[in-house]
C-alpha positions as CSV (number, residue, x, y, z in Angstrom):
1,X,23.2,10.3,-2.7
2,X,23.7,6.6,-1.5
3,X,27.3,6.7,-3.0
4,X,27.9,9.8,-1.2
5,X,26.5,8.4,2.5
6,X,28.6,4.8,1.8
7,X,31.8,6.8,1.3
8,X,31.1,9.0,4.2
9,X,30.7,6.0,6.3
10,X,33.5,3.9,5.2
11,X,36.0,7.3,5.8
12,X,34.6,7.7,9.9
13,X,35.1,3.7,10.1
14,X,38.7,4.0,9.1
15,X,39.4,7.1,10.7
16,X,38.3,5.7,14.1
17,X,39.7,2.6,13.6
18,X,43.0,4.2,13.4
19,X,42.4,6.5,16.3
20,X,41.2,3.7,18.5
21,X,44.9,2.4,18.3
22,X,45.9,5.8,20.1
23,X,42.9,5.9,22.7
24,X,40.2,3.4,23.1
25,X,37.9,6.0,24.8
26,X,37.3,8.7,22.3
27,X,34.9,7.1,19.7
28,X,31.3,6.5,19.8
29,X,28.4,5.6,18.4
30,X,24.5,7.1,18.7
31,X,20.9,5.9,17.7
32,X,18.3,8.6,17.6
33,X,14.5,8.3,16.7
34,X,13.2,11.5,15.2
35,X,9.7,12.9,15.4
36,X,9.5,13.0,11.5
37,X,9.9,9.2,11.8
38,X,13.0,9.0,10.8
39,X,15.9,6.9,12.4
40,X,19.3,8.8,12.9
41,X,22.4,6.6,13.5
42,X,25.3,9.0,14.9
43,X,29.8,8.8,14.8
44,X,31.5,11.0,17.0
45,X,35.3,10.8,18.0
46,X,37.0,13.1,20.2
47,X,37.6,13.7,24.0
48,X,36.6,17.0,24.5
49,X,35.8,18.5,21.3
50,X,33.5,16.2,19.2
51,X,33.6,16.5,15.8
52,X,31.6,13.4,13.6
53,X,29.1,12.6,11.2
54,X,25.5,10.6,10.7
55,X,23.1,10.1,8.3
56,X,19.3,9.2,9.2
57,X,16.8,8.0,6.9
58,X,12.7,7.5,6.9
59,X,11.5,4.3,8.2
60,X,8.3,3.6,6.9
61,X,7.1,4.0,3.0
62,X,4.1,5.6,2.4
63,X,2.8,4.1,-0.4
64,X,-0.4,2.1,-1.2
65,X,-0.4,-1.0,-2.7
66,X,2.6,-1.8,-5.2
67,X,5.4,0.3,-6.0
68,X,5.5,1.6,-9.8
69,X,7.4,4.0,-9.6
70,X,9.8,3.0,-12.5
71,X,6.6,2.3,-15.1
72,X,6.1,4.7,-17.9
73,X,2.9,2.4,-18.9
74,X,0.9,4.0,-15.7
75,X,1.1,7.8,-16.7
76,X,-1.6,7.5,-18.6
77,X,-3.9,6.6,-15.7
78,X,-3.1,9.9,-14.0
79,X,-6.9,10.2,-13.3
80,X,-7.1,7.9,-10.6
81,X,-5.1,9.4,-7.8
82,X,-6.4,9.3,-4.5
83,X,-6.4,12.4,-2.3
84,X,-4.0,11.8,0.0
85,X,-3.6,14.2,3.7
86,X,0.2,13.4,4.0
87,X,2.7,11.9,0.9
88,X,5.4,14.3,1.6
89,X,8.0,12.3,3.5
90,X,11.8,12.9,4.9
91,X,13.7,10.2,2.8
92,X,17.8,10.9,3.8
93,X,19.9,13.0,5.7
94,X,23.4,13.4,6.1
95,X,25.1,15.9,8.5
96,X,28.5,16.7,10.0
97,X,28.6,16.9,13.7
98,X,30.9,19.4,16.2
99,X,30.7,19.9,19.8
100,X,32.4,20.1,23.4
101,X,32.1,17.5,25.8
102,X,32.0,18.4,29.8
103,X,32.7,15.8,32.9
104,X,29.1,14.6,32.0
105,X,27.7,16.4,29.6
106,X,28.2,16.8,26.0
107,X,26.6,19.7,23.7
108,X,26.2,19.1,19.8
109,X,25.7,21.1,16.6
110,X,24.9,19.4,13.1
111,X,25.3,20.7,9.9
112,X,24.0,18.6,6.8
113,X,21.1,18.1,4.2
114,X,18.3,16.3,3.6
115,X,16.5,15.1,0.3
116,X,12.8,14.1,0.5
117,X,10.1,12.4,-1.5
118,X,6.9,12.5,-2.5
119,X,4.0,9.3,-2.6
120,X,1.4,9.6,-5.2
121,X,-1.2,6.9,-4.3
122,X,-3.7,5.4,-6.8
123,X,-6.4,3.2,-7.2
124,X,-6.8,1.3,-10.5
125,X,-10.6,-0.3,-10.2
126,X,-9.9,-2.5,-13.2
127,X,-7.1,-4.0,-11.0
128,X,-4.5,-4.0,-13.7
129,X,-2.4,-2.8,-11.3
130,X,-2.3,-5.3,-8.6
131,X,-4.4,-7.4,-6.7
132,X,-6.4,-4.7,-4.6
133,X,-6.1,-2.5,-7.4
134,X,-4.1,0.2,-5.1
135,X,-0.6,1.3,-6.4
136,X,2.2,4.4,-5.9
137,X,4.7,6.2,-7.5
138,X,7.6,7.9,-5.5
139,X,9.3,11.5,-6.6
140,X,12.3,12.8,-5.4
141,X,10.9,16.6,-4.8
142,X,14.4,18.0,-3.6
143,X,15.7,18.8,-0.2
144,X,16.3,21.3,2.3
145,X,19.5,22.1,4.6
146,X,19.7,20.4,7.8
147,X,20.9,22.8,11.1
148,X,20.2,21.2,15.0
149,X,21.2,20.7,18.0
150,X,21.4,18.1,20.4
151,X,22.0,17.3,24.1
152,X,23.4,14.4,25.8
153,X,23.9,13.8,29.8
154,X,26.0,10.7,31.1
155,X,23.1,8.5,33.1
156,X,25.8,5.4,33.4
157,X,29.3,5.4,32.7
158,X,30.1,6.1,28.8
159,X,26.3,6.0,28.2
160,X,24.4,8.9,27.5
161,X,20.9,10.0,26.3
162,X,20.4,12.5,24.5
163,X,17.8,15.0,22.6
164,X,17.6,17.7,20.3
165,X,16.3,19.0,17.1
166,X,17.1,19.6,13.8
167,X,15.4,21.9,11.1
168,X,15.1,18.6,8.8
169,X,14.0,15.5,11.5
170,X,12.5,17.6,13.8
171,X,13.0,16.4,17.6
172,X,15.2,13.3,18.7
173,X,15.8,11.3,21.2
174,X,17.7,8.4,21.7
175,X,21.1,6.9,23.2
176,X,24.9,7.0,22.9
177,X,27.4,4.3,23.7
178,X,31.2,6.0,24.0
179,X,34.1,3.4,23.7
């Protein structure tokens, strides 16, 4: 998945490198905070019709303690996981974007997908496991499509804000800077 988001990155920088040549006010770029505290970092090229890409990706981990998720040694102390209300977390999304762009306003579909992860917290009272004893393992427990919509409104020239939502992040809101 990270290959797949570094190539998809590297081809929008070259392709609007190569359009900026033609017209230096057709590119941009976005920065969204989503409600599923994720951060969303948008591309979009085009005059009138936008067409793009972004990716966003969770922002805080949700683990206890150290991270062992890579230890085979530790299954076998599968009795001490803590209860935990809320392990299941958005890790990555990445999404193709399409739209239409009025005098001042621009309107936005995405189309992507989304893998998320699961934190299993435990707490070793022997403290083999770290100093406080507390330690997590993360699963990848699959992903779902990602399908939104998002609104942005010129407040200052070739600055918009915008919000939306997507089935994945859940709302957004954040800013766009069009060069």
């Amino acid at each position: 998945m990270k290959k797949l988001v570094l190539l998809f990155g590297g081809f929008l920088m070259f392709v609007s490198s190569t359009i900026s040549a033609q017209d230096s006010r057709k590119y941009g770029i976005g920065l969204n905070y989503n409600t599923e505290n994720t951060l969303g970092i948008d591309f979009i090229y085009g005059n009138k019709y936008i067409v793009g890409g972004g990716v966003s990706f969770g922002l805080k981990s949700y683990g206890v303690g150290e991270d062992y998720t890579d230890s085979a040694f530790t299954s076998s102390f599968s009795d001490q996981l803590l209860e935990s209300k809320d392990v299941d977390k958005k890790t990555l999304s990445v999404y193709g974007i399409g739209g239409y762009k009025f005098k001042k306003v621009k309107l936005i579909g995405k189309l992507g997908y989304g893998s998320q992860s699961t934190y299993y917290n435990y707490y070793d009272p022997d403290r083999i496991f770290g100093e406080n004893g507390y330690y997590y393992k993360i699963f990848e427990t699959g992903g779902s499509v990602l399908i939104g919509a998002n609104i942005g409104v010129e407040i200052i020239k070739n600055i918009y804000i915008d919000g939306g939502y997507d089935t994945f992040n859940g709302g957004s809101f954040g800013l766009t800077y069009v060069f």
